[in-house]
N, CA, C and O of each residue as an XYZ file, in Angstrom:
588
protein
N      36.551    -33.049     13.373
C      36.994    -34.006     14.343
C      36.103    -33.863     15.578
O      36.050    -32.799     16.195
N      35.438    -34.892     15.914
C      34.567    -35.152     17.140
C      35.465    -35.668     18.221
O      36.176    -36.656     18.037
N      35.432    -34.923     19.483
C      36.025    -35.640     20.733
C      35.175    -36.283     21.480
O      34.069    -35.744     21.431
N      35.222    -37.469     22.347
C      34.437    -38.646     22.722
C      34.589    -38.041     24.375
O      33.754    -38.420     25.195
N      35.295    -37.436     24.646
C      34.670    -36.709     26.018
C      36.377    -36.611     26.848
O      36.633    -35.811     27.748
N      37.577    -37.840     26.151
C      38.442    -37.969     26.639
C      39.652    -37.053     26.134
O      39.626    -35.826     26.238
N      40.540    -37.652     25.670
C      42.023    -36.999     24.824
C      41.550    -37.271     23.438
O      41.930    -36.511     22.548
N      40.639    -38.428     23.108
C      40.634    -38.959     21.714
C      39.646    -38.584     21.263
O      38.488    -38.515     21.675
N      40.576    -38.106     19.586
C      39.038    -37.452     19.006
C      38.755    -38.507     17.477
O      39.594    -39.063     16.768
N      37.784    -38.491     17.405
C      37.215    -39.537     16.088
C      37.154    -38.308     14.982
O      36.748    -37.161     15.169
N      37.747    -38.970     13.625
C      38.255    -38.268     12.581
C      37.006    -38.549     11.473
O      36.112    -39.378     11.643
N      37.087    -38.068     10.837
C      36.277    -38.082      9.724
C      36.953    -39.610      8.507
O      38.003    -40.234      8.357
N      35.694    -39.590      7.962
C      36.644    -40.914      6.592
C      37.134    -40.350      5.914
O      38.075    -40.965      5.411
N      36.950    -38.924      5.399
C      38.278    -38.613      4.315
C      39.534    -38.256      4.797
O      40.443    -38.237      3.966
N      39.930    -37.814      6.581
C      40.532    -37.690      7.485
C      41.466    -39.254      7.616
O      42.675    -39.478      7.547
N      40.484    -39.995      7.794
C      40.979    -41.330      7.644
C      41.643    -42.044      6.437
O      42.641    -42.763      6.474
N      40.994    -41.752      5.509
C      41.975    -42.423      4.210
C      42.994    -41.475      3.371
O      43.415    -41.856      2.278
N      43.307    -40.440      3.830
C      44.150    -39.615      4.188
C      45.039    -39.846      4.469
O      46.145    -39.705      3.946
N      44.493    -40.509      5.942
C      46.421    -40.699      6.918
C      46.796    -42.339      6.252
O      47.910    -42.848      6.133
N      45.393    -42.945      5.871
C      45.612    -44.346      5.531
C      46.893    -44.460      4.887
O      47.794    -45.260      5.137
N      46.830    -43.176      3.672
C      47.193    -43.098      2.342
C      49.071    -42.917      2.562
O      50.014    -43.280      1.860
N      48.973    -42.061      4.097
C      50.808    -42.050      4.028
C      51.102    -42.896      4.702
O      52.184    -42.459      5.094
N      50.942    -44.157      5.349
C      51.593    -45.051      5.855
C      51.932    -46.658      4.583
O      51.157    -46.769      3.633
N      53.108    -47.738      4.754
C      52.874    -48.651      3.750
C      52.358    -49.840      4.560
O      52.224    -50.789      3.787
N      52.003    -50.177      5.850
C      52.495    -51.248      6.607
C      50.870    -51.074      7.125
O      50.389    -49.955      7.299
N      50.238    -52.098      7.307
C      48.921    -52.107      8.335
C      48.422    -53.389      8.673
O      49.350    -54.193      8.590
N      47.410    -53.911      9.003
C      47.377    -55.331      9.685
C      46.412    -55.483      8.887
O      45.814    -54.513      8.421
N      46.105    -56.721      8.603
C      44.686    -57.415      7.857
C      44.131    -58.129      9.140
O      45.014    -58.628      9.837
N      42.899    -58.271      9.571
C      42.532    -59.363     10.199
C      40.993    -60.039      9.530
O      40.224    -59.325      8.887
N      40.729    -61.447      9.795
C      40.464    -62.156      8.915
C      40.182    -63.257      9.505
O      40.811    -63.405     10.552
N      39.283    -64.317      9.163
C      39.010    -65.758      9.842
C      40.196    -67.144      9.207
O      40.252    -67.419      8.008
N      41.143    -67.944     10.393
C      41.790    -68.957     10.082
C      41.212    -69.766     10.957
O      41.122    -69.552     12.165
N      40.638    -71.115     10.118
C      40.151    -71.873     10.944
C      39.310    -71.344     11.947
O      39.899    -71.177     13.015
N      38.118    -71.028     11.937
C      37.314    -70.196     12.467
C      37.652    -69.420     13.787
O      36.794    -69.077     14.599
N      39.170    -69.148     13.929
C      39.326    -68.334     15.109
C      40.201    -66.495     14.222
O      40.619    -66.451     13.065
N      40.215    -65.579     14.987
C      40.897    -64.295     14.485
C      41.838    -64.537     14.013
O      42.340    -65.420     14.709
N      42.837    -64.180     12.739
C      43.996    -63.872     12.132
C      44.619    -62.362     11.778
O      44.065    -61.587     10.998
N      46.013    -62.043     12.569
C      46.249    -61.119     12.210
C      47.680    -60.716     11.377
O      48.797    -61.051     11.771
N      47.515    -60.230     10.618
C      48.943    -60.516      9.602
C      49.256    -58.801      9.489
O      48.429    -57.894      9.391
N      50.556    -58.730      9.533
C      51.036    -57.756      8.896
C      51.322    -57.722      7.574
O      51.761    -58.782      7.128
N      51.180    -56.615      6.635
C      51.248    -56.384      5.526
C      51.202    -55.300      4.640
O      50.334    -54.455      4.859
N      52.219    -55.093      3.350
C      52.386    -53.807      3.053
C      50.842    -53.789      1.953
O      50.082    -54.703      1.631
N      50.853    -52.248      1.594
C      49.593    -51.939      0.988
C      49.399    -50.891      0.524
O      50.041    -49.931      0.951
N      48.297    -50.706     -0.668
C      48.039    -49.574     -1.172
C      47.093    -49.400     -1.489
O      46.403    -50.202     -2.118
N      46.753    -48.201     -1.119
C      45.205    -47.661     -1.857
C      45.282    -47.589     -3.358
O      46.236    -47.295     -4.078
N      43.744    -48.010     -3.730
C      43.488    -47.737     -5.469
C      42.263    -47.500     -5.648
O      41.517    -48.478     -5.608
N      41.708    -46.244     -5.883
C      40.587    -46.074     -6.283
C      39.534    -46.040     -5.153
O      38.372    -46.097     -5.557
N      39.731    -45.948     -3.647
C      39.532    -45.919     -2.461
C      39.209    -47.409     -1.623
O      38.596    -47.550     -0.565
N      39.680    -48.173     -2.260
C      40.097    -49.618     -2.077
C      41.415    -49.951     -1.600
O      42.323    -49.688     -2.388
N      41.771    -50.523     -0.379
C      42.700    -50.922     -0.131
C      43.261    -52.371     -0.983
O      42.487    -53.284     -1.270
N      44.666    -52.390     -1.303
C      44.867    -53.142     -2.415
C      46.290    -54.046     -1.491
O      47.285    -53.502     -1.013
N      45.969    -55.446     -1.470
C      47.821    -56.158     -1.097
C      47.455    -57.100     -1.906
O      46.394    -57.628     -2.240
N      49.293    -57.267     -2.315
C      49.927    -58.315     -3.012
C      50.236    -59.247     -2.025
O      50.677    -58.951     -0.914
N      49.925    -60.764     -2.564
C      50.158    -61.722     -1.570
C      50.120    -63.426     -2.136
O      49.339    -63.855     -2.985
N      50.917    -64.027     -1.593
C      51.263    -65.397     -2.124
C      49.331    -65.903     -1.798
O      48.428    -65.187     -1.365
N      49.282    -67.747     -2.330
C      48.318    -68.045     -2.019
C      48.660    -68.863     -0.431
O      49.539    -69.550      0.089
N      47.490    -68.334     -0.147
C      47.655    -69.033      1.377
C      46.534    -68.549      1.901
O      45.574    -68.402      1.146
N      46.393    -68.134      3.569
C      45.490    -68.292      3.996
C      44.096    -66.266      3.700
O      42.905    -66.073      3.456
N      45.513    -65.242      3.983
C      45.070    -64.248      3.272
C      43.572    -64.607      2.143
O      42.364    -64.441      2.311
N      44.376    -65.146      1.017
C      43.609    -64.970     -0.337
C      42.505    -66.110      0.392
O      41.410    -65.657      0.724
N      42.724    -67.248      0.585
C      41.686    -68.353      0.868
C      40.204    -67.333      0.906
O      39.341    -67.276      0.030
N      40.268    -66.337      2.643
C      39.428    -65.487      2.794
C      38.691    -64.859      2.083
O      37.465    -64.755      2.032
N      40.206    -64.066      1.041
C      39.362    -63.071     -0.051
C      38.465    -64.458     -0.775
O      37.275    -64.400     -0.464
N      38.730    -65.377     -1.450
C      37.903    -65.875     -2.569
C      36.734    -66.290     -1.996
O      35.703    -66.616     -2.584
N      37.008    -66.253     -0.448
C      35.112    -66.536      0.469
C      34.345    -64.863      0.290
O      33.147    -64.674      0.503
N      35.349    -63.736     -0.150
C      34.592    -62.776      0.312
C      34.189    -62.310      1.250
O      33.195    -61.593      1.363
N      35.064    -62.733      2.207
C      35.261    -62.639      3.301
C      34.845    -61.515      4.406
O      35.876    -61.657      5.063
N      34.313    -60.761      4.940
C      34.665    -59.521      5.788
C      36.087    -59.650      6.652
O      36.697    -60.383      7.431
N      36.141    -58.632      6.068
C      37.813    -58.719      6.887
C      37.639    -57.061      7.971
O      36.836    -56.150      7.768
N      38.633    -57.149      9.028
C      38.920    -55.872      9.338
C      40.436    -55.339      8.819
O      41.304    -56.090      8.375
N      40.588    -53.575      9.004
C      42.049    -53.458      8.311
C      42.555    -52.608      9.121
O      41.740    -51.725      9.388
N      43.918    -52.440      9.823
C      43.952    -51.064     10.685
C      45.509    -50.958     10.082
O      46.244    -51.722      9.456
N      45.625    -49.480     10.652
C      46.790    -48.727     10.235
C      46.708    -47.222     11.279
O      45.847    -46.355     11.430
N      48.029    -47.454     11.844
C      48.407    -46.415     12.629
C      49.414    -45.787     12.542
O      50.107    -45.922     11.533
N      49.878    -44.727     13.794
C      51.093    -44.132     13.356
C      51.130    -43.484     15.137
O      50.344    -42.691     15.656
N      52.509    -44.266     15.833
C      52.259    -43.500     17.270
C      53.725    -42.901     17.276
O      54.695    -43.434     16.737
N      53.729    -41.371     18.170
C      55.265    -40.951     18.889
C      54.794    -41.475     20.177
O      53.808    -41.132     20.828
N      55.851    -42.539     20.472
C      55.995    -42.934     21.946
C      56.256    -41.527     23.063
O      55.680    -41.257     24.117
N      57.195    -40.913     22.442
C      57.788    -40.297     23.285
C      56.436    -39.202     23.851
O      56.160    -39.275     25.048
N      55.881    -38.521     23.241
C      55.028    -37.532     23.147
C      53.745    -38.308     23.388
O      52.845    -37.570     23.789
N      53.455    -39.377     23.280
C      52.247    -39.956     23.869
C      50.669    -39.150     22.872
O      49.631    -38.529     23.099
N      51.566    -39.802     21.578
C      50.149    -39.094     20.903
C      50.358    -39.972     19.509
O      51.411    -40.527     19.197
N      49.245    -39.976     18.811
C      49.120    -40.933     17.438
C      47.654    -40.869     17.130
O      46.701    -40.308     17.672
N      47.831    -41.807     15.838
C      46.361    -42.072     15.453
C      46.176    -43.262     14.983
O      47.199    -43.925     14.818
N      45.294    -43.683     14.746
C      44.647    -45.226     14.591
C      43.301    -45.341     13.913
O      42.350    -44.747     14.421
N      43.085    -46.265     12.479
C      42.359    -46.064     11.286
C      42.105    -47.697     11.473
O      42.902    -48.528     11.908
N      40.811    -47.883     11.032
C      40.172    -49.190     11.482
C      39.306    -49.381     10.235
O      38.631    -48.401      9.919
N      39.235    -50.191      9.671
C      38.025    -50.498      8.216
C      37.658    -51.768      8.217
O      38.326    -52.791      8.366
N      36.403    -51.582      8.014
C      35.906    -53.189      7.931
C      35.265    -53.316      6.221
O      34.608    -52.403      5.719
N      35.546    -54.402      5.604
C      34.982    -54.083      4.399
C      35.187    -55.817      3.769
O      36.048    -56.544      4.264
N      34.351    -56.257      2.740
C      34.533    -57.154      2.031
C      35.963    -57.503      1.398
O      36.650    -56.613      0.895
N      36.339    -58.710      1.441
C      37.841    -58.803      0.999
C      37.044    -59.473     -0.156
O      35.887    -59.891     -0.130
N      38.255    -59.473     -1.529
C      37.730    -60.204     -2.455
C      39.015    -60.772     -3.587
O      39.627    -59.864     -4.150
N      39.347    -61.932     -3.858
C      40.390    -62.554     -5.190
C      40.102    -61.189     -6.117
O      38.952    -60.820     -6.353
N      41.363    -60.440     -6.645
C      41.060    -60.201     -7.781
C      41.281    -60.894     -8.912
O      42.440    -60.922     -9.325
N      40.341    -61.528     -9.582
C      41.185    -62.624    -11.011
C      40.569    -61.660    -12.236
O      40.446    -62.359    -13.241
N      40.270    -60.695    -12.405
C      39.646    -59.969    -13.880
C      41.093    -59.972    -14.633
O      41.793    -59.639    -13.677
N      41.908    -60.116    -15.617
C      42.916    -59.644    -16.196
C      43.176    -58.857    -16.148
O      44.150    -58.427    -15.529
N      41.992    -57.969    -17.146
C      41.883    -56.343    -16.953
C      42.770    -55.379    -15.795
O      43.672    -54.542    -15.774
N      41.669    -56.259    -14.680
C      41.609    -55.535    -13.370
C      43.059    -55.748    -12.729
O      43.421    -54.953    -11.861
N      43.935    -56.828    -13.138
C      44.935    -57.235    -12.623
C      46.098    -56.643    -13.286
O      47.164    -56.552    -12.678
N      45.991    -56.310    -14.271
C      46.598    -55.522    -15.038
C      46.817    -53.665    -14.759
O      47.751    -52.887    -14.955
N      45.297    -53.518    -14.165
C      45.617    -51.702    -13.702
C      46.594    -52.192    -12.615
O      47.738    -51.752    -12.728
N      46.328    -53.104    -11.482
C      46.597    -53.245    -10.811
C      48.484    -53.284    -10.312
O      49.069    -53.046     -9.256
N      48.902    -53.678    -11.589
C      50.382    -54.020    -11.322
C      50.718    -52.679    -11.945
O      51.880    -52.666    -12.350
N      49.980    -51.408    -12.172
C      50.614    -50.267    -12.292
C      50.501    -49.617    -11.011
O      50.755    -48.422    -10.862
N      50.147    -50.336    -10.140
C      50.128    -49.960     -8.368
C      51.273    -49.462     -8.017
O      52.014    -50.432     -8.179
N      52.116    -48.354     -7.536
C      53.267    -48.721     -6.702
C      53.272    -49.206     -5.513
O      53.441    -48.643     -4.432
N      52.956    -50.970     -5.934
C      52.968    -51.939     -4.636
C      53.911    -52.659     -4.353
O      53.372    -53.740     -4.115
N      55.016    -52.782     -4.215
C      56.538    -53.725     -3.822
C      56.142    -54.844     -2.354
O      56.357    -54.354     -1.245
N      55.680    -56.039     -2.408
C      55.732    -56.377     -1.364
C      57.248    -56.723     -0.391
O      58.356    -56.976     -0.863
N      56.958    -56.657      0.732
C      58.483    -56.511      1.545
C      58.887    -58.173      1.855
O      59.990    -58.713      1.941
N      57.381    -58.773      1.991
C      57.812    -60.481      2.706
C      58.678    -60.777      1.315
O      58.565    -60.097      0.296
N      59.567    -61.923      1.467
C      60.353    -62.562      0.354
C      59.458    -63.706     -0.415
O      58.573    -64.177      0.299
N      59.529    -64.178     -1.611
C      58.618    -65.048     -1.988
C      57.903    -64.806     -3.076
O      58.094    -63.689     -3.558
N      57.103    -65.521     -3.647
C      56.557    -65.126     -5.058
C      54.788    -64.509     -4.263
O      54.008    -65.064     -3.488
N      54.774    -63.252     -4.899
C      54.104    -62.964     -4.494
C      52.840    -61.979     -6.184
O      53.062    -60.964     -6.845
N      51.274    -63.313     -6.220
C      51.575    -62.672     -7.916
C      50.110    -62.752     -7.552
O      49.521    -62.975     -8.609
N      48.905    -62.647     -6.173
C      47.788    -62.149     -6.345
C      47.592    -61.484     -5.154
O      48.141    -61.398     -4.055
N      45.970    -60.741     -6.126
C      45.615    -59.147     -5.353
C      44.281    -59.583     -4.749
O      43.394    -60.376     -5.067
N      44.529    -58.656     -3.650
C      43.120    -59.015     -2.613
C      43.066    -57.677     -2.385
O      43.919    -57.021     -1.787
N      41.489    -57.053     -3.138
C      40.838    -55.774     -2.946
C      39.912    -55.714     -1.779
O      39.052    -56.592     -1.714
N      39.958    -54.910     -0.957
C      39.139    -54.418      0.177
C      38.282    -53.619      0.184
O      38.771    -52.557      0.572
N      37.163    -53.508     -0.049
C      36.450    -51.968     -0.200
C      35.775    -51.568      1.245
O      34.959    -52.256      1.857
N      36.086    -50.822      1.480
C      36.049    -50.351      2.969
C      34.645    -50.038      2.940
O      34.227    -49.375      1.991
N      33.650    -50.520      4.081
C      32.011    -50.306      3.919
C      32.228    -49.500      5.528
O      31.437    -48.557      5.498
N      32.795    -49.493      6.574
C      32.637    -48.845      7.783
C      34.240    -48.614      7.878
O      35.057    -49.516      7.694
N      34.647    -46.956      8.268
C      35.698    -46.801      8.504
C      35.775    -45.447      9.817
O      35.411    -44.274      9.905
N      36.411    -46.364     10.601
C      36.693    -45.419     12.005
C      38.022    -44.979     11.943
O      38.641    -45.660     11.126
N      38.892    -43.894     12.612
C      39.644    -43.007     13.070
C      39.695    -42.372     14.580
O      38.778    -41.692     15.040
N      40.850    -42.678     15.254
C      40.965    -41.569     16.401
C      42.251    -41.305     16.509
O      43.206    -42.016     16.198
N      42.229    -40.297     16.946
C      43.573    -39.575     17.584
C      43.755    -39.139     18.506
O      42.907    -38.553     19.179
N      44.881    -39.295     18.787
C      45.067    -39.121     20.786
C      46.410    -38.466     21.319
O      47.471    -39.090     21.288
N      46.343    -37.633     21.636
C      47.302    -36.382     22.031
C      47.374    -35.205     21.149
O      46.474    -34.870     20.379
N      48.827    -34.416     21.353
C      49.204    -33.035     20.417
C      49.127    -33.115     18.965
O      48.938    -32.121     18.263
N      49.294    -34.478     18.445
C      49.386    -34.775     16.900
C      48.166    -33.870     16.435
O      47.009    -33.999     16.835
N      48.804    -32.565     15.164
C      47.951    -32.412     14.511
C      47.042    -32.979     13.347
O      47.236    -34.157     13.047
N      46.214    -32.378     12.757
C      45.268    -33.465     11.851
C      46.457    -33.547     10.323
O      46.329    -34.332      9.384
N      47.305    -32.731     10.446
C      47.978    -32.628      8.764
C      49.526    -32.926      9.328
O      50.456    -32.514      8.634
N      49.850    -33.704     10.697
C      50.635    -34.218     11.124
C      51.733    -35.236     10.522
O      52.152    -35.828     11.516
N      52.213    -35.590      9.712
C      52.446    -37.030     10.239
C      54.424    -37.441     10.642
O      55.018    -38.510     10.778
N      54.795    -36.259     10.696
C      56.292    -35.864     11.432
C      56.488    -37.319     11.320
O      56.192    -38.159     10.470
N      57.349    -37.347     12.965
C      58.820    -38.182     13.392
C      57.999    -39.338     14.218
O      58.541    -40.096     15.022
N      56.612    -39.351     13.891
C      56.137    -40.622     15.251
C      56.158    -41.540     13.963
O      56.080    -41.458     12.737
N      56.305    -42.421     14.933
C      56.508    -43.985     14.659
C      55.504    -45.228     14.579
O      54.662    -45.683     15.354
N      55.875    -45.515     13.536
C      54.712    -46.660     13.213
C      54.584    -48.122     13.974
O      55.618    -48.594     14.447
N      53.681    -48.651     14.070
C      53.970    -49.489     15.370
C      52.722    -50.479     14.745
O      52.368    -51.487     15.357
């Protein structure tokens, strides 16, 4: 872990897909109508690919452009004034292989929105940042709260 001179220290990527790995909830962001989109959404890693289930709409539109998307996922204690925060930028992409759609629904992925929800948009993370900021240790992930 590198500190940037302040409280916050920048984590390593296996540090990062690590903490990725215990949270279910993180944000996608993404181009709608050529301005930023940010969606919440549950998710899972597969194979060091971030993996969500999702109706068709504007999400998938992206993936089938191949989109670059960004992805973050955090975890803060308000009270204690400390957390961490995981940032990935990586190609979004339709998964339509059968095959591939098939490992895929051995995911334990449950989406939470209500609705038919029956395609996968794989992320492969090409740049991935991490920091952490306060007492939180690195093998932390206690009583703070996801936000």
């Amino acid at each position: 872990m590198d500190f940037d001179g302040s409280a916050l220290a920048h984590m390593p990527r296996d540090e990062c897909m690590r903490l990725m790995a215990s949270v279910p909830v993180g944000r996608i962001v993404y181009t709608r109508q050529a301005l930023p989109a940010v969606e919440l959404v549950n998710f899972a890693l597969h194979d060091g690919d971030i993996i969500i289930k999702t109706a068709a709409g504007e999400k998938l539109a992206a993936a089938t452009r191949e989109a670059v998307v960004a992805f973050e996922v955090d975890n803060v204690d308000v009270a204690r004034h400390a957390g961490w925060s995981v940032t990935v930028v990586g190609q979004a992409r339709a998964v339509t292989d059968a095959a591939e759609i098939r490992d895929l629904e051995q995911v334990a992925l449950t989406p939470w929105a209500p609705g038919k929800r029956d395609h996968y948009i794989r992320i492969t993370p090409a740049i991935v940042q991490g920091r952490r900021l306060g007492a939180q240790q690195a093998g932390a992930g206690g009583d703070a709260r996801h936000t």
